[in-house]
N, C-alpha and C positions, 0 to 999 in steps of 0.2 A: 431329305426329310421335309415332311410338308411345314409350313410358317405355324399352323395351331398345333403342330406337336413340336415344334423347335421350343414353341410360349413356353411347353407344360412343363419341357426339358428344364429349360431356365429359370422359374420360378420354384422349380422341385430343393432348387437348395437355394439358402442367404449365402448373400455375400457384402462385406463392406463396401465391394468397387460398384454389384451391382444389385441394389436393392430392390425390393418392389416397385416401391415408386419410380426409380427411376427406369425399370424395365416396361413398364405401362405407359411411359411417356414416349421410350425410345420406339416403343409397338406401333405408336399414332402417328412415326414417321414414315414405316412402310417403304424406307427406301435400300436397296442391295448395294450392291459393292458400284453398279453401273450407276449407278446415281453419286455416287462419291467422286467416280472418276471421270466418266463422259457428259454427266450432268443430264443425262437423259437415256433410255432404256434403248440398248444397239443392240443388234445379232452376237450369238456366237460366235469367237474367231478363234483360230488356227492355231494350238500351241503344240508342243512337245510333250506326250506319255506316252507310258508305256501299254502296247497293244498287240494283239497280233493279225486285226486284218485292217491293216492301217502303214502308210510310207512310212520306213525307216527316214530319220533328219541325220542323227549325228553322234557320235561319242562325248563324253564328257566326264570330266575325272569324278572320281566317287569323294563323294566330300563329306563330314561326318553329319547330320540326319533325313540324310540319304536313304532310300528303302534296301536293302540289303537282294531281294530276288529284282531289281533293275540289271544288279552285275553281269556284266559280259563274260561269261566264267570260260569261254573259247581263248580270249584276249586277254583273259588271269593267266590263263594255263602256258599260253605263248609266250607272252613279255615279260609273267611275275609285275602287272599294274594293274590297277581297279582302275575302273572306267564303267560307265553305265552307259545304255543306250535308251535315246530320246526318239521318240515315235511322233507325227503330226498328228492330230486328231482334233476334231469339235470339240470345245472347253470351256470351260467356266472361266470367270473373269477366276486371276489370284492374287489375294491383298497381304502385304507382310506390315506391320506396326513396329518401327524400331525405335525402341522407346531408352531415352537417357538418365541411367542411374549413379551417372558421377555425384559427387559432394556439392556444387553446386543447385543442384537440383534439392536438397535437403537445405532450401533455405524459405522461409514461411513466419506471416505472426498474422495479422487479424484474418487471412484467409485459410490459414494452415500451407504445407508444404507444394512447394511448386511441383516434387516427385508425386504426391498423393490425387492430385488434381489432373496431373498428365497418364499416373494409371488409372485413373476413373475414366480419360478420354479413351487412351486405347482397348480396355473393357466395353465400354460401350461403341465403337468401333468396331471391334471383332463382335459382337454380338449380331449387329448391323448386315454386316458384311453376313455370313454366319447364316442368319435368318431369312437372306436371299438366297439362298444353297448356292453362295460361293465359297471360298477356301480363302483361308487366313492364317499365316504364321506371326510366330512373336519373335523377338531377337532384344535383347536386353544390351544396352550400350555401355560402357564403361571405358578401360585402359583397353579398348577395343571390343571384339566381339564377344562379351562373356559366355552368352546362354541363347541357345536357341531351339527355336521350335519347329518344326518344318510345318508350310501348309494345307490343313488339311482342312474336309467340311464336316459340318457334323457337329452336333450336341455335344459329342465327347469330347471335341477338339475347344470348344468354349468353355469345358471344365479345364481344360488343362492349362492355358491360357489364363486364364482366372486365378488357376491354384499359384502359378508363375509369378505373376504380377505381384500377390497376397504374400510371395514369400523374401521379394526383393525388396531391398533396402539402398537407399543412394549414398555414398560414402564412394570415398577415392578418386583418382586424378581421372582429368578424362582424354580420351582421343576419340573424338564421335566421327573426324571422317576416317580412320584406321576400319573402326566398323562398320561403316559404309562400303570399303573397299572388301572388308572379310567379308560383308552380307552379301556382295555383287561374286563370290567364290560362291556360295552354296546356291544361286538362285540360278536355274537352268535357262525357263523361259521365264520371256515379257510377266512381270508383274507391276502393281500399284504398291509402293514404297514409302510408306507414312509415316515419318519422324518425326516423334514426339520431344523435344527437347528445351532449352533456353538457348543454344547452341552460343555458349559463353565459351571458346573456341577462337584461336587465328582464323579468320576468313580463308586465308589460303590454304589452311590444310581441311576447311571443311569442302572447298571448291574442287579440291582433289578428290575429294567421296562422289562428291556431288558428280564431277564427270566422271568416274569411272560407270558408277549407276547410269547416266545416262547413256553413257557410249553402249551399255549392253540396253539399251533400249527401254529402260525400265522407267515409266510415270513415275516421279516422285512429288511428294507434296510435303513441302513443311510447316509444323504447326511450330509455332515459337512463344511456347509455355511460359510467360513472366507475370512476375511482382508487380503489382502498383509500385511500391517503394522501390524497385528497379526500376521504374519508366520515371518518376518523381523527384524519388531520393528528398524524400521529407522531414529528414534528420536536422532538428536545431542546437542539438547540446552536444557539447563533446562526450564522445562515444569511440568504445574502442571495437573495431571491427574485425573479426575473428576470420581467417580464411579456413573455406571449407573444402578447398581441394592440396592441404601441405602449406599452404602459406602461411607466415608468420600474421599474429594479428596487431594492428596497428593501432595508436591512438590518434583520431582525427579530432580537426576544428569544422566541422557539417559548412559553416560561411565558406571557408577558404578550400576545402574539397569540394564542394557541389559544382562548380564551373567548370571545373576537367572533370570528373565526372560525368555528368552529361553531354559535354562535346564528344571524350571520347565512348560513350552509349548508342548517340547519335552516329557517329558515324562506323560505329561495328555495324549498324541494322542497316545504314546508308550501304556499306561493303557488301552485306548477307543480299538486298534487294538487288543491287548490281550483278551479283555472283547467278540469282536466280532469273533474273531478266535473260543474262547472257547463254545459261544452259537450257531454259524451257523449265525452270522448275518454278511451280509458285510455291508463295511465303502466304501463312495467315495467322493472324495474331489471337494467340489464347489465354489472355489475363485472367489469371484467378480467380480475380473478383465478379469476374462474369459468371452468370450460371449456365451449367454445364451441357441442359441441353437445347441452352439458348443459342450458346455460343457452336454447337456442331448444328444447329437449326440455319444460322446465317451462313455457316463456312457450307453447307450443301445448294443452301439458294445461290452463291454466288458462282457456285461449281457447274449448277446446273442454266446460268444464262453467262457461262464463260463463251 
């Protein structure tokens, strides 16, 4: 669809994630999904669909939102296994946003909530992406991979997307690289892989997401959604701190917890940098307090003179 009927598309309804305002500012960016990822506008390259005057690539098990006439119904009928078959052809860049809904993420006060901030990015995001007539899936992170979206381009696919985002809630424990490893099941070909989280997580079991996504080839880039008062921790009075993923809540002395505290902060983010050095994945930092399309204004300039 052409970019002034994508506008008309997405201004024809309100949304909390994406307002006028902020739809008119993301318009002045003008940048596609190739601008997110290569930092500058490249050829088409070579992915797997389905075609018919186009090289067959491969088999691949059917995984659930999967298109249903992909099926190899020859190779149903023989094995009793679903499998689809992936075709090479000229393609669009394809962007997935997997955005984290654990209880953590449900923590906020003079900015609002670290979840409400992180769906307003991947909203504008998929919009972005979307508006370049690329394709964009959502995937929703929790006790793994809760909800997903498959990629697709299109107005309608930025409504549905939107309605997702509009209806999730962050509550519950998390395993964000479990859902790294499920989202690397559904995703056929090379995509751009954009995790929205605080990735409040063992480094090592998010490093395990991390390289599974990579080993199948897939750009990832993480945005690492936090509090000032998580980077600060500017609490002076005794305060009792409530855990939002099952933990009991504690009564602290703010003096005598800030020092561990912040060393070990310090070095979760020291571990995340190391982890994304070591795979090819970059890290970039989305504090709340930043405005929002300030903060995807600078994460594009530094993507685009990477």
């Amino acid at each position: 669809m052409g970019r002034c009927m994508f506008r008309m598309v997405a201004m024809a309804w309100a949304s909390r994630l994406l307002d006028p305002a902020l739809v008119e500012r993301l318009n002045a960016l003008s940048l596609s999904a190739r601008g997110v990822v290569e930092g500058s506008a490249v050829g088409r390259h070579t992915g797997p669909v389905k075609g018919a005057s186009i090289d067959f690539r491969q088999h691949r098990i059917y995984v659930r939102g999967d298109e249903p006439r992909r099926l190899d119904w020859r190779v149903l009928a023989r094995t009793d296994r679903h499998y689809i078959k992936e075709y090479d052809q000229e393609t669009n860049l394809r962007g997935v946003v997997l955005l984290d809904r654990s209880g953590s993420m449900a923590y906020g006060r003079a900015q609002g909530r670290k979840f409400d901030h992180a769906a307003k990015l991947a909203a504008a995001l998929a919009y972005l992406m979307l508006a370049g007539d690329e394709s964009v899936g959502l995937g929703l992170a929790g006790n793994g991979l809760e909800s997903w979206i498959a990629p697709k381009a299109g107005g309608d696919q930025l409504a549905r997307v939107v309605e997702a985002l509009e209806r999730a809630e962050p509550a519950g424990a998390s395993d964000l690289g479990g859902a790294m490893r499920a989202l690397a099941e559904r995703l056929g070909r090379r995509s751009v892989v954009m995790v929205a989280s605080d990735f409040f997580a063992p480094v090592e079991d998010l490093a395990a997401g991390l390289a599974r996504l990579r080993h199948d080839r897939h750009e990832v880039i993480l945005m690492r959604v936090i509090d000032r008062d998580e980077i600060e921790f500017p609490f002076r009075r005794w305060s009792r701190f409530r855990g939002l993923e099952g933990e009991a809540s504690r009564l602290v002395e703010p003096a005598i917890a800030r020092r561990a505290y912040l060393d070990n902060f310090a070095r979760h983010a020291e571990g995340l940098r190391e982890t994304g050095a070591r795979l090819g994945v970059a890290m970039h930092e989305m504090p709340t307090d930043a405005a929002l399309v300030d903060a995807i204004t600078t994460f594009l300039d530094r993507r685009r003179v990477r």
